[in-house]
Every structure is written in structure tokens, then in C-alpha cells.
C-alpha positions as protocol buffer text, in pm:
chain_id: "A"
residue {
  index: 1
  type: UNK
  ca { x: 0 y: 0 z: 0 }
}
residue {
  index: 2
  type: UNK
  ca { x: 109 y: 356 z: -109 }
}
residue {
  index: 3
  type: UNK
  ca { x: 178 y: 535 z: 268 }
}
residue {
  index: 4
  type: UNK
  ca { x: 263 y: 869 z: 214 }
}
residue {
  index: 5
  type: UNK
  ca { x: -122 y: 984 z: 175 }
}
residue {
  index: 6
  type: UNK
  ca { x: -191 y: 818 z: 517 }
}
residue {
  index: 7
  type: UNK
  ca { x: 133 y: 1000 z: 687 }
}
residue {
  index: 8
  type: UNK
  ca { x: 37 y: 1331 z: 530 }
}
residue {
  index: 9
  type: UNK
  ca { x: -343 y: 1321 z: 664 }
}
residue {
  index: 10
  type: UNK
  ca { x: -191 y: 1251 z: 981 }
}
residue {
  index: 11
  type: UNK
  ca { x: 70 y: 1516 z: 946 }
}
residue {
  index: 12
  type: UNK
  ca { x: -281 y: 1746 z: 871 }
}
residue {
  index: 13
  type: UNK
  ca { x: -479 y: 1541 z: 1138 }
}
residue {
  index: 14
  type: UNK
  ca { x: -180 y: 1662 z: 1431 }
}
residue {
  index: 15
  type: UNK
  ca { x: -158 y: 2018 z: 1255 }
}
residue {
  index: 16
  type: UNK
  ca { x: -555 y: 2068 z: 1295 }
}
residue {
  index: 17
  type: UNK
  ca { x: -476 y: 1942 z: 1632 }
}
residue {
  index: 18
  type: UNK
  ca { x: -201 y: 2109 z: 1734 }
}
residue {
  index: 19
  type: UNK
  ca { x: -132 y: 2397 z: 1514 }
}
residue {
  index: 20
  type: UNK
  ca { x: 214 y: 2209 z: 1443 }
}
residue {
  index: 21
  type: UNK
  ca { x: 359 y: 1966 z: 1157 }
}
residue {
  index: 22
  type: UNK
  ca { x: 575 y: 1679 z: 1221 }
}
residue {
  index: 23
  type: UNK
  ca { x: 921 y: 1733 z: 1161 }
}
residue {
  index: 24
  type: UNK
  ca { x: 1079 y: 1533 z: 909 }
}
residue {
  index: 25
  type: UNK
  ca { x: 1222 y: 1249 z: 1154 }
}
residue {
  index: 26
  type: UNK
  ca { x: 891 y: 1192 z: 1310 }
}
residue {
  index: 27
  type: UNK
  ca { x: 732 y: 1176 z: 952 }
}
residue {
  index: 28
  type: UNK
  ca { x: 1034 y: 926 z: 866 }
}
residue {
  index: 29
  type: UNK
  ca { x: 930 y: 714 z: 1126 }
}
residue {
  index: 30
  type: UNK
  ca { x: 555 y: 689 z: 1052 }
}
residue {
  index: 31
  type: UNK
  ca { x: 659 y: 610 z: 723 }
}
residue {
  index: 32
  type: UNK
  ca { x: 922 y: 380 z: 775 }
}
residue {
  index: 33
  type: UNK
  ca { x: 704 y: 151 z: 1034 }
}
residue {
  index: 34
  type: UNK
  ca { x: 393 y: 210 z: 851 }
}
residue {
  index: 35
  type: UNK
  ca { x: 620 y: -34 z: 557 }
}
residue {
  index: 36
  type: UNK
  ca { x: 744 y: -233 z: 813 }
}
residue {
  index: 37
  type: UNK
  ca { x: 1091 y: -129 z: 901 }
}
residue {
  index: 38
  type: UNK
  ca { x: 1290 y: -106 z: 1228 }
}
residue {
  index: 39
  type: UNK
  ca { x: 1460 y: 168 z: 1412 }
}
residue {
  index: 40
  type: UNK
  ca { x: 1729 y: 82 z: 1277 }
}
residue {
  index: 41
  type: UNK
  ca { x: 1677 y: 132 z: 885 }
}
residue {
  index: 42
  type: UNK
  ca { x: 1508 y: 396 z: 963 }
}
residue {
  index: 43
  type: UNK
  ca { x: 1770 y: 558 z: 1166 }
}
residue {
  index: 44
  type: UNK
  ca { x: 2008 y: 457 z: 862 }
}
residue {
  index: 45
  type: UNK
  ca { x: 1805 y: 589 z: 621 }
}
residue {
  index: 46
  type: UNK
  ca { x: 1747 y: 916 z: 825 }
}
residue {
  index: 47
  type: UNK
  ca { x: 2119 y: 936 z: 885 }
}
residue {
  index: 48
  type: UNK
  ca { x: 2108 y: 953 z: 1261 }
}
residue {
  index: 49
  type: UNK
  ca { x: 2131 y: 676 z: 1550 }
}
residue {
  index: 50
  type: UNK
  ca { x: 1893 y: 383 z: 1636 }
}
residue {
  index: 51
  type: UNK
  ca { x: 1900 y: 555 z: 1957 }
}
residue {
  index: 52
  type: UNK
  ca { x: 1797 y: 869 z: 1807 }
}
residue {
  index: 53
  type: UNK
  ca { x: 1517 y: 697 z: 1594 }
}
residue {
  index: 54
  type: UNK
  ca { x: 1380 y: 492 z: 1908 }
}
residue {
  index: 55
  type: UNK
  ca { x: 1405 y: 811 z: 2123 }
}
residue {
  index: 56
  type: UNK
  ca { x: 1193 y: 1044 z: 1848 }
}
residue {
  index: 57
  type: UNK
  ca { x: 917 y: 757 z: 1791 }
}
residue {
  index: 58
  type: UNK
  ca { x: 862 y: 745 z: 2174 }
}
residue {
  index: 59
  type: UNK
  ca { x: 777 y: 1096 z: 2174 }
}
residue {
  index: 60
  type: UNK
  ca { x: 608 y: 1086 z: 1822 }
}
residue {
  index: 61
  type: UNK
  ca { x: 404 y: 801 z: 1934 }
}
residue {
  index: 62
  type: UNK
  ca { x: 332 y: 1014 z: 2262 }
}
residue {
  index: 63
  type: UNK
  ca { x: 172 y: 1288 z: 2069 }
}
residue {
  index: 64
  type: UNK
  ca { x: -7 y: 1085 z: 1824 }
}
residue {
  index: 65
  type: UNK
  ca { x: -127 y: 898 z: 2160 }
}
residue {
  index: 66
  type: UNK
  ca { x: -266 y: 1225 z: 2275 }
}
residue {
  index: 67
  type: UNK
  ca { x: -422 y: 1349 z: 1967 }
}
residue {
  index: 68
  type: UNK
  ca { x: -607 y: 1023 z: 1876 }
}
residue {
  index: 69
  type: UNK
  ca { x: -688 y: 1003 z: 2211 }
}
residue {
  index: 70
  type: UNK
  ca { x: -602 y: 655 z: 2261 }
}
residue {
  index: 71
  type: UNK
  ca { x: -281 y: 459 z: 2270 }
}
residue {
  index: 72
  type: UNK
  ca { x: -90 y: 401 z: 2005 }
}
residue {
  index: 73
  type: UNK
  ca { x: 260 y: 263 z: 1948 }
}
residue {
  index: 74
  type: UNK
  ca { x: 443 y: 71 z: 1646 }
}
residue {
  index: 75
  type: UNK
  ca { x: 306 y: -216 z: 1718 }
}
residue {
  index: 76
  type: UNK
  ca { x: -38 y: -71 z: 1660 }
}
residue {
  index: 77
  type: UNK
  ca { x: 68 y: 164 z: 1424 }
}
residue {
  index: 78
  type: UNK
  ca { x: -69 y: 8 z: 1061 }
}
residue {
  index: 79
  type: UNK
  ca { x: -398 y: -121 z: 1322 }
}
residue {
  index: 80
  type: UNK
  ca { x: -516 y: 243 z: 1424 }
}
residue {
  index: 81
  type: UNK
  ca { x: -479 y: 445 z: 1115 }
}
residue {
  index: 82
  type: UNK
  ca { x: -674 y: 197 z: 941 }
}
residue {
  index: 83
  type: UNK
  ca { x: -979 y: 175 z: 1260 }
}
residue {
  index: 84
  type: UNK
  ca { x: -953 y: 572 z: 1259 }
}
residue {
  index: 85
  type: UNK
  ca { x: -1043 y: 580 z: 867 }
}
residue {
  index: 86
  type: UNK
  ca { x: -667 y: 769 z: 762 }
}
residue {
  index: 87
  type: UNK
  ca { x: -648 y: 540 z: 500 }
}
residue {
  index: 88
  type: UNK
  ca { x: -941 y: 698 z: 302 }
}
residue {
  index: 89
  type: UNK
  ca { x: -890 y: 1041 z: 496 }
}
residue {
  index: 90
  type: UNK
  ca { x: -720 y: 1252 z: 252 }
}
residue {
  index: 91
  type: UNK
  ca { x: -900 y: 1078 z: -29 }
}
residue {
  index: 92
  type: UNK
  ca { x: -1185 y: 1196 z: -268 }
}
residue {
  index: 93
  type: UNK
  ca { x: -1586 y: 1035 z: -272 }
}
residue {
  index: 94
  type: UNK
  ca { x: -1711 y: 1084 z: -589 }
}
residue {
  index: 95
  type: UNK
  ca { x: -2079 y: 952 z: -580 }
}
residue {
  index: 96
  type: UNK
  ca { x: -2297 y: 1140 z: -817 }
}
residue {
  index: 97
  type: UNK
  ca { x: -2028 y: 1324 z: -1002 }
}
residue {
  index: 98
  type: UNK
  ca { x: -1970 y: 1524 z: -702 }
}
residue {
  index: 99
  type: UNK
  ca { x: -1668 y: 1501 z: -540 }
}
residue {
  index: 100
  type: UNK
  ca { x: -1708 y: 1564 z: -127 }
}
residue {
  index: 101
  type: UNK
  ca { x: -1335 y: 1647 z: 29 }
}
residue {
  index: 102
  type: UNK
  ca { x: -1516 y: 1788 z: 359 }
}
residue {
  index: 103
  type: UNK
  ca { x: -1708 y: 1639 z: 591 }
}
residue {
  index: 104
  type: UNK
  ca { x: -1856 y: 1824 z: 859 }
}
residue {
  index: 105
  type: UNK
  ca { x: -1973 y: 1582 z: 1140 }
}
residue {
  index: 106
  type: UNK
  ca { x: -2189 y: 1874 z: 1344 }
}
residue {
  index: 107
  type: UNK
  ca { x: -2529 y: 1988 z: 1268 }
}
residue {
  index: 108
  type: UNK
  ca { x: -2783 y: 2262 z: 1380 }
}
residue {
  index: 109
  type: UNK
  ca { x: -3091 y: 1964 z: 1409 }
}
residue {
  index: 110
  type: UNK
  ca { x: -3346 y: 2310 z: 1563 }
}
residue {
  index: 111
  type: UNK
  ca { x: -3392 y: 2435 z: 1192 }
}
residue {
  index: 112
  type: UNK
  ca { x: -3481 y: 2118 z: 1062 }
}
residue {
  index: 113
  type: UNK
  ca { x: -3873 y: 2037 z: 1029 }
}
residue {
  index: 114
  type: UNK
  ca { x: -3853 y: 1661 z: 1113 }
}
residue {
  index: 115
  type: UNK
  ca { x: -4221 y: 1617 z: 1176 }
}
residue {
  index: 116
  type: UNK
  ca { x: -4290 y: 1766 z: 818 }
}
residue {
  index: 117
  type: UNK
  ca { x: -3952 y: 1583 z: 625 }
}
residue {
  index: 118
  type: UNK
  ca { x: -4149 y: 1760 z: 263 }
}
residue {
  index: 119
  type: UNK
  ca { x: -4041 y: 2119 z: 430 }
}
residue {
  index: 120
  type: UNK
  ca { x: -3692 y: 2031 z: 510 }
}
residue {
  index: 121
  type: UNK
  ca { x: -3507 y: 2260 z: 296 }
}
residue {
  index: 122
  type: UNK
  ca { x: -3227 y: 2047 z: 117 }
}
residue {
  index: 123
  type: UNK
  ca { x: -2946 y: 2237 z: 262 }
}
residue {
  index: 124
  type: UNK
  ca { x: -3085 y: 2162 z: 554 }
}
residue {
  index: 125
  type: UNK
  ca { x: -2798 y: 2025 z: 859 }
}
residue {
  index: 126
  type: UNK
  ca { x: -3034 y: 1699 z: 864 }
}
residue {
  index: 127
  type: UNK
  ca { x: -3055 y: 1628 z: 497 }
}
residue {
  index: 128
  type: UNK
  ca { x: -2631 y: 1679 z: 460 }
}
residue {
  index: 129
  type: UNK
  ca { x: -2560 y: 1471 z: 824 }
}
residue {
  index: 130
  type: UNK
  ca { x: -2831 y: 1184 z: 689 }
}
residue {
  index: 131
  type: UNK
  ca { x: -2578 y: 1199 z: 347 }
}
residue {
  index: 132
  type: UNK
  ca { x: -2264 y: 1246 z: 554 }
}
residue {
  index: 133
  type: UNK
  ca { x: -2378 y: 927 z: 814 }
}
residue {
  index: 134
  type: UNK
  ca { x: -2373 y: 702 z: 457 }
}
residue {
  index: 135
  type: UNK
  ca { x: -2065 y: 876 z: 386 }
}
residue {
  index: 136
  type: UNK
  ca { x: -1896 y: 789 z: 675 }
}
residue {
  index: 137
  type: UNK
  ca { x: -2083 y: 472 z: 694 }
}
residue {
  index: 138
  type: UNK
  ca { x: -1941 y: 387 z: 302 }
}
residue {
  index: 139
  type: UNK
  ca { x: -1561 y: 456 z: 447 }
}
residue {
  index: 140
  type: UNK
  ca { x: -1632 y: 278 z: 762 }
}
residue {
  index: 141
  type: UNK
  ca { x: -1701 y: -59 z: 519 }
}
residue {
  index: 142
  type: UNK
  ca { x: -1416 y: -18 z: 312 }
}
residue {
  index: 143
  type: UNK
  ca { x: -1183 y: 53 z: 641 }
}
residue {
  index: 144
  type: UNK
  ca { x: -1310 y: -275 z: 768 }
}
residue {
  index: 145
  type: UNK
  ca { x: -1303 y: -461 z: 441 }
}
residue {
  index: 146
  type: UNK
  ca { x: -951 y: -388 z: 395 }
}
residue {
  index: 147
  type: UNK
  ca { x: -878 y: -452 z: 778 }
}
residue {
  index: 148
  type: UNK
  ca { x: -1028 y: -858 z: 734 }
}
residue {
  index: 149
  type: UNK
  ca { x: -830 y: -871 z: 410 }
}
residue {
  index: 150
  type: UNK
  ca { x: -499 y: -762 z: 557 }
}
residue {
  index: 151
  type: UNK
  ca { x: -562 y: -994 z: 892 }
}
residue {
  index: 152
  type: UNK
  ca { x: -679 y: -1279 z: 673 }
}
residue {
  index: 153
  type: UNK
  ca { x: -336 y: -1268 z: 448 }
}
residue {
  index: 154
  type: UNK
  ca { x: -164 y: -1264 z: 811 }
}
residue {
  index: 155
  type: UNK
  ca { x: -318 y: -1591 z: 896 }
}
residue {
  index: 156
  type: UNK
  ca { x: -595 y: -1522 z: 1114 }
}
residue {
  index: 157
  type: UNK
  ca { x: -883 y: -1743 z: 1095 }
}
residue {
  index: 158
  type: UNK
  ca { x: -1217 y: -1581 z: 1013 }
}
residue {
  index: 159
  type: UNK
  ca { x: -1344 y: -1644 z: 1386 }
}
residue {
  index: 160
  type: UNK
  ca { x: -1053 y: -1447 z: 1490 }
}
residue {
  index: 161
  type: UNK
  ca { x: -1113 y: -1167 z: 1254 }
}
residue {
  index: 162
  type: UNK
  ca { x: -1462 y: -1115 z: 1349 }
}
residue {
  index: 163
  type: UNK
  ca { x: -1351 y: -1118 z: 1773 }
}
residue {
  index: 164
  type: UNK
  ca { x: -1097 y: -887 z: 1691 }
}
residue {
  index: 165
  type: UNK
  ca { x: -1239 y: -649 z: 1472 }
}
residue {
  index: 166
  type: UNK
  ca { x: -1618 y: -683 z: 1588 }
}
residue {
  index: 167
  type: UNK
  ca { x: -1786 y: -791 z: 1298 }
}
residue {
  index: 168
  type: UNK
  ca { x: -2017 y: -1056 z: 1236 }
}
residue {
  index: 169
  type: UNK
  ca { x: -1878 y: -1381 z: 1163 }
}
residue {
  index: 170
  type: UNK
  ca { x: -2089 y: -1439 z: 828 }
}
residue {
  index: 171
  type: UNK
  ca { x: -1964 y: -1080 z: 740 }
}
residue {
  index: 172
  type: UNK
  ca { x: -1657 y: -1153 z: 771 }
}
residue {
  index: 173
  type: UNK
  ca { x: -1694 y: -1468 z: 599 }
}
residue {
  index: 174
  type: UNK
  ca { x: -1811 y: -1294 z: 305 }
}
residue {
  index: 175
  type: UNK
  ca { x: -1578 y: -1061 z: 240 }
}
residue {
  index: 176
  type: UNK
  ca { x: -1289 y: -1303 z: 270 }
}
residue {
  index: 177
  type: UNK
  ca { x: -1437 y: -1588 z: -16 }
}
């Protein structure tokens, strides 16, 4: 898989967050474990120490901890970005020949009619969160489709799949045959 769209949305992701980028190193790193190097190559590759490396992904992981707002590490790395949708973050819908880059996840639900759906105007906050839940609901699938196929090339049975990830085991079933 082609990384460097996920480790820019999550070098936008921590800017929106922060109001800072990742330095280079730090954007190394997600990169280099994100294709499944160590410290080590990375550090190489960098041109500074393992040490170095190791000590810069602590704190990288650390801040990516905080703004995700749960833990993550390398080990989880590849797991998280994929659960938290950064796969198809950055990436275009086109449904209907019109191409959606924003999604905007609040609504004002008082000026909707919901009683009366005929006098719900269609720019209405109801009308674009019931087309932003399928949205969301669309990338949510294909997060978890490509989450099953990943896990099943790794081996896991489709029992463990479906424990792991949540899913129901004829779901999961499916999308594997």
C-alpha cells in the first residue's frame, strides 16, 4: 500500500490538532514503520542513530497517543490508522459526479422540520448529516473490508477476525471468499 497519503493526513490530522507539523524524523518514522521497518533502517536511512530513531518515535508516538486520544505505538501503528479511517482520509468520494473532500460531522438539528420531512429545505444540517452518516458509513465498510483482508493474508482465521475487529462472523466470511 502507497503510505505517504496516510502519513500526510496525519501530518494534517496533528496540525488541525495542534497547530504544528511533524518534523521530518517523526514523519520518517511513521513512514518507515507504517512499511514495516525497524529503528534501525530507519535511523540509517534518516542518517542519525537507532538511539535517536527509538528516542523520536517514543515521543512521536506520545503525541499521536494524545491526539487520537487513545494509545498508540508501532506495534499498533498500521492497526489504528486503518480503525480511525486515515487510510481513506485525505481521499476523494465521488458519488454522483460530485466530489465531497469535507465532511462536517456537526449539525444545527433546531432548523430542521422533522415532523414535516417535505419542508426540510435540502441544505438543511439533517438532509447533509443523513448523506454524511452514509458517507462515513461507506468509508467505515471499506476501512473494515480492507482490515479482514490484511488480517486474513496474516493468517488469522475468520473467527478471529470477526472477535478482533467486531464484525459478524458471516460478514466476515463474506468478504474473505
Amino acid at each position: 500500500m502507497e503510505w505517504q497519503s496516510v502519513v500526510n493526513s496525519i501530518d494534517e490530522f496533528v496540525f488541525e490538532k495542534t497547530g504544528e507539523h511533524l518534523d521530518s524524523l517523526q514523519l520518517a518514522i511513521l513512514k518507515g514503520v507504517l512499511n514495516g521497518h525497524k529503528y534501525s533502517a530507519i535511523g540509517k536511512q534518516y542518517g542519525c542513530s537507532t538511539g535517536h530513531a527509538k528516542d523520536k518515535g517514543y515521543e512521536l508516538w506520545q503525541l499521536l497517543s494524545k491526539v487520537f486520544d487513545q494509545d498508540v505505538n508501532k506495534s499498533n501503528l498500521v492497526a489504528t490508522v486503518e480503525r480511525l479511517g486515515f487510510v481513506n482520509y485525505q481521499h476523494h468520494i465521488v458519488k454522483n459526479s460530485v466530489k465531497i473532500s469535507n465532511i462536517n460531522f456537526c449539525g444545527n438539528y433546531e432548523t430542521a422540520n422533522l415532523e414535516n420531512p417535505d419542508k426540510v429545505h435540502p441544505e438543511s444540517p439533517v438532509t447533509n448529516t443523513i448523506y454524511e452518516d452514509e458517507i462515513v458509513e461507506q468509508i467505515l465498510q471499506e476501512t473494515k473490508f480492507k482490515a479482514v483482508e490484511k488480517l486474513s493474508k496474516l493468517g488469522l482465521t475468520p473467527e478471529q477476525i470477526a472477535e478482533s475487529l467486531d464484525l459478524p462472523l458471516p460478514e466476515v466470511e463474506n468478504w474473505i471468499e
